[in-house]
N, C-alpha and C positions, 0 to 999 in steps of 0.2 A: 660136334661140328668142327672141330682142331682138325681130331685126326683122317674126318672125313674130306676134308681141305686139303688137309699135306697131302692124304692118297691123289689128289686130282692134280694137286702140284707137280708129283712125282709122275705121274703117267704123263703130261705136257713137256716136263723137263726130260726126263730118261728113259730107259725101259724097263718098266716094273713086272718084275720077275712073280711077286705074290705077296698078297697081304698077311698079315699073322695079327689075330686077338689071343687075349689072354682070358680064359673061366674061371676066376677066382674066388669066385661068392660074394662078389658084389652086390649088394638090393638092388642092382637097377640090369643087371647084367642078361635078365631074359629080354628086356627092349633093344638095349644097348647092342645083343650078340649079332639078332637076325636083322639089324637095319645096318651093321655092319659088312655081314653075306652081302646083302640085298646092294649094298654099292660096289663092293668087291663086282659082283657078274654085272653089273649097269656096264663098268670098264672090262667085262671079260678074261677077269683075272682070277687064278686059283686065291684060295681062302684058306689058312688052316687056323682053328681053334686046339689053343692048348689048355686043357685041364688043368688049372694047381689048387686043388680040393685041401693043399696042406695051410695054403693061406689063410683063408675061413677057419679053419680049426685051430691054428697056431700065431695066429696077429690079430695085434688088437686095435678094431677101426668101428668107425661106428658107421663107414663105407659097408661095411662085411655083415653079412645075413646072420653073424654070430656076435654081433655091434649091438649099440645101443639105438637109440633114435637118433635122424637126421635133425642136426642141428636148421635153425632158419635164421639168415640175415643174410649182409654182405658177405661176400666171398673171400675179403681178408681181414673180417672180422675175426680177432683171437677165438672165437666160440668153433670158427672152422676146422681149427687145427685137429678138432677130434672126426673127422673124416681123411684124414693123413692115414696110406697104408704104410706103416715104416720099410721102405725102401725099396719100394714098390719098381719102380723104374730101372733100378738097378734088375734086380731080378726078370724082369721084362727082355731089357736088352739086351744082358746073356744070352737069352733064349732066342732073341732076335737074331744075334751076332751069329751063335752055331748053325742056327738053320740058313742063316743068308749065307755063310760060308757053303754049305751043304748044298743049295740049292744055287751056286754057282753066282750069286750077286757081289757086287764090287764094292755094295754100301745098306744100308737103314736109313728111313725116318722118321723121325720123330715129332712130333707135333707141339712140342712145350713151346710156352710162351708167356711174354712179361706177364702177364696176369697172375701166372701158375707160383711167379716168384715169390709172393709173398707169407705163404702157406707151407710150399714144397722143397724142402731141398733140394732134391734127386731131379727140380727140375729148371735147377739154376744154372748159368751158362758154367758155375766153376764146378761143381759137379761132369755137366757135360763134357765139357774137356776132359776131365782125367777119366771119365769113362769112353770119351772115342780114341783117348792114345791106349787103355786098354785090350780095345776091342783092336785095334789097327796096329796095336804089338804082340796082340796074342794069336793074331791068327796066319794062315800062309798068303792068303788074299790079301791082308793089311785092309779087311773090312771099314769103312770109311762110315762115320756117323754123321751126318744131315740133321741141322736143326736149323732149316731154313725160317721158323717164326722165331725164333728165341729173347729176338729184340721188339717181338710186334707187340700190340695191344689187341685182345682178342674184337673188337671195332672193325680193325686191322685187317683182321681174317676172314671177318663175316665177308666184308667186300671183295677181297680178295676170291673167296668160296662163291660169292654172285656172278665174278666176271669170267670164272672157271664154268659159271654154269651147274653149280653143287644145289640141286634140288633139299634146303633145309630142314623140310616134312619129313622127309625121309634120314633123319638125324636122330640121337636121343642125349640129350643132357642129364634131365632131372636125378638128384639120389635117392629120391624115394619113390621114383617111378618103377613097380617090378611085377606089376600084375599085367595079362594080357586087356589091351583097352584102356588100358590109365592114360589121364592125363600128364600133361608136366604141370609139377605143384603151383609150378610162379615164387615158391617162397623161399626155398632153398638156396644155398649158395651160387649152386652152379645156372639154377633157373636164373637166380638177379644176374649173373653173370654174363647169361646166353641175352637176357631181354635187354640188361645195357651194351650188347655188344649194336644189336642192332640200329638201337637207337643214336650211339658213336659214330656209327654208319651212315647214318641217314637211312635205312633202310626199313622198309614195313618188316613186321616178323611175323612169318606163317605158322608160328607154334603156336596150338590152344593150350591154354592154363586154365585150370583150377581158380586161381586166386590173380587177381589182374590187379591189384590194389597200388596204391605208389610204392615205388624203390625204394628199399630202406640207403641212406647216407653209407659213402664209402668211409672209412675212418678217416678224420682229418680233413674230408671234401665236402664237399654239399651233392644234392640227386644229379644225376645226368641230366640233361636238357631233354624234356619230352618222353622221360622214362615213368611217368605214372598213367600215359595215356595210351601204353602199348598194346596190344592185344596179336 
């Protein structure tokens, strides 16, 4: 729901040149790919999917279809950290950066956000930085990286993605969603994450779950307000 926000963001703000996912053998990444497409042509935008078949084989996540099980709880719960692809973003926006250069764009974005900080290095604002003076010194264009959420709370975003008009059904969070017709679990990090985002919001959530049961506690917080009666 991030990244399909920032696309909407981007297409209101500038003019977006073309979306780019990444195939990495993630368990969730047959849902995740084609609801991806599926918003790319909603805005009439080319799509390209890139293959890195070497990730799955060569990093060890328990994200990766050669991983262990999906961990369940809150989302900066320490048990998360084993869904971390080591350096994942990095690797991403390399391939982001040659092809925006390639394809004639000024800039990238990127979708991270405060949420992401607690888990992800690669998706903290000090990271970001030294990867956008990278990308914006290595290239002829001076590629420009965009992390317009980097300081939101994904709450933040959902509403944001409402008032953009981002149809959330057509979204995929879950990490153990990867069969055609699953559900999202509800139990998982990023499921608690997507169902407290809405609830931050005020907003109803159109995703069906699996497991509807109350919010596990953030570390150190008590439930969201309203997060065990979500559906």
């Amino acid at each position: 729901m991030d990244s399909v926000t920032a696309l909407h963001w981007a297409a209101r703000e500038h003019t977006v040149v073309a979306a780019l996912s990444c195939d990495y053998g993630a368990k969730h990444g047959a849902r995740e790919l084609p609801m991806a497409a599926a918003q790319a042509a909603l805005l009439g935008l080319r799509h390209e999917v890139v293959k890195l078949d070497f990730v799955n084989r060569l990093f060890a996540s328990a994200l990766l279809q050669s991983g262990g099980d999906i961990p369940e709880g809150h989302y900066e719960a320490e048990n998360m950290k084993q869904t971390v692809v080591p350096f994942r973003n990095a690797i991403f926006l390399s391939i982001a950066c040659g092809f925006a250069e390639s394809a004639g764009a000024e800039g990238l974005v990127i979708a991270a956000h405060g949420g992401d900080h607690a888990i992800y290095p690669d998706c903290r604002e000090e990271f970001m930085a030294a990867m956008g003076d990278a990308m914006r010194l290595g290239t002829y264009a001076g590629v420009q990286l965009l992390r317009p959420f980097i300081a939101m709370d994904k709450g933040r975003i959902a509403a944001l993605g409402t008032q953009l008009g981002v149809d959330f059904k057509r979204t995929w969070s879950c990490y153990k969603g990867g069969a055609d017709g699953a559900l999202h679990c509800g139990k998982c990090g990023t499921c608690v994450e997507r169902r407290e985002a809405f609830a931050l919001a005020g907003l109803t959530d159109p995703t069906e779950y699996q497991d509807k049961g109350p919010l596990p506690s953030s570390p150190g917080k008590g439930n969201v307000a309203g997060g065990a009666g979500l559906c």
